[in-house]
N, C-alpha and C positions, 0 to 999 in steps of 0.2 A: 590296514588289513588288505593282502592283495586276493580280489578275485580270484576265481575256482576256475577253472578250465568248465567248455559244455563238456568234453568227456569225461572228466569226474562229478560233477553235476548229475549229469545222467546216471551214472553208477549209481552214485549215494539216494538218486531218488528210485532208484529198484529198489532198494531195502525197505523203502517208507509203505504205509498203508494206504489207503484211499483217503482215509481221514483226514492224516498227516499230509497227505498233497494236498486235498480242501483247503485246509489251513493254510497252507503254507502258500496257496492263491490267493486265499481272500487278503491275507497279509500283503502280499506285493501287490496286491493291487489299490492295497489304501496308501504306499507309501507316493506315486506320481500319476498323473491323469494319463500319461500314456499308456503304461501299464493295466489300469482300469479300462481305456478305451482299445487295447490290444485285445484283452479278456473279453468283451462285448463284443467284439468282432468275430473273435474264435467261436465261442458260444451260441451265437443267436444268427451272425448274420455272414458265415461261411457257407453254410448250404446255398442260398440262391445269392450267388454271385452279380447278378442282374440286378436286383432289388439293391442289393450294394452300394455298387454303382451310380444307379439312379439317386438315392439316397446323397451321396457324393458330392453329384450333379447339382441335385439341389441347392446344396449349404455354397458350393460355388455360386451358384445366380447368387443367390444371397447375399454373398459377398461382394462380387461386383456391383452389386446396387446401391451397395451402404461404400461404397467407394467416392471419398474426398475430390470432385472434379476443380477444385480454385487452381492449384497449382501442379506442374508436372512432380516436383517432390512428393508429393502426399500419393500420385497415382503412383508413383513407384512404389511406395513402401507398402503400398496395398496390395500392388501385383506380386511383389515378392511375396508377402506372408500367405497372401492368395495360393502361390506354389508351393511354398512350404508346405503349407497344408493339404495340396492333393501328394508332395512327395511321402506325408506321412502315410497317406493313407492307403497310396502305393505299397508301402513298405509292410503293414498289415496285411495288407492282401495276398502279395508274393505272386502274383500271377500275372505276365506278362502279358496278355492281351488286354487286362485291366488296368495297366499299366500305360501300354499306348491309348487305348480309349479316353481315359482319362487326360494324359496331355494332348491327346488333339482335342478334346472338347476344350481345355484352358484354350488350349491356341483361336478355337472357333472364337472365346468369347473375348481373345486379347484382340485378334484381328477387327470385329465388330465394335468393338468400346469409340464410344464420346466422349473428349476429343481422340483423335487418331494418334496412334502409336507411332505412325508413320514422321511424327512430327517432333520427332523426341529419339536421337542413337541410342539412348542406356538400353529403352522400352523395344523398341526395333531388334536390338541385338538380343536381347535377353528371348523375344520371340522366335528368330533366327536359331540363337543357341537350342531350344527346345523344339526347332524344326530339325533339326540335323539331326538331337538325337532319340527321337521317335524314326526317323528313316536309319539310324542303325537297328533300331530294335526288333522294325518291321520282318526283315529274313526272317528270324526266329523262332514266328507264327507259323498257324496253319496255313495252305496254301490258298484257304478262302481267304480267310480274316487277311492274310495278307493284300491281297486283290483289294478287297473292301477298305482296306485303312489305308492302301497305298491311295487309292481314287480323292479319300479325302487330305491325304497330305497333299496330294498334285494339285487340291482346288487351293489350299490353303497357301501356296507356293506361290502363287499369281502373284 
């Protein structure tokens, strides 16, 4: 079966009722967790973007904590799925100031981790990679937020 275009998608769901859409959410959202964790996003926790966020923030410290220190393999595969998980929830959000927020806080807490990053290319690069492109993303912003987030990529650059 091949996929629908979103512009026929859209069409065919103008025809449907409120009902038929109800359903036809509650359905996709029992079939994957991202789908259900899309729909809790849109729902409950798109009005205060800040709370978001913070939210976010949290399940990161989290993360890093329960992070494998024995060897640099395991802090890798932590850091990565670490990323992963704020690119999701980048990708829910669709807003680019939350967008940079969120990777300079990763970066605050890759820079700060025991042992150092500094001591390991893959881990180094992989922060570097995620410094460069928060500094493209930065233009994009308002010209506060810009100001504010550029201050903290220039600390994070040392």
């Amino acid at each position: 079966m091949k996929a629908a275009t979103i512009a026929q998608l859209k069409k065919e769901l103008q025809f449907k009722s409120q009902e038929d859409i109800t359903q036809l959410c509650l359905r996709l959202a029992r079939f994957k967790k991202e789908n259900k964790e899309l729909l809790t996003y849109l729902l409950f926790e798109s009005d205060s973007e800040e709370g978001y966020i913070e939210t976010v923030k949290e399940e990161v410290d989290q993360m890093f904590t329960e992070i494998n220190t024995n060897s640099y393999f395991y802090i890798k595969k932590s850091v990565r799925k670490i990323l992963r998980t704020i690119k999701k929830y980048i990708r829910y959000s669709g807003d680019k100031a939350t967008e940079v927020e969120l990777l300079l806080y990763f970066c605050e807490k890759l820079k700060s981790f025991r042992p150092s990053i500094q001591r390991n290319t893959t881990l180094k690069n992989l922060y570097n990679r995620q410094l460069e492109y928060v500094n493209k993303k930065i233009p994009g912003l308002h010209e506060d937020l810009q100001y504010d987030f550029g201050t903290i990529l220039k600390e994070l650059q040392v």
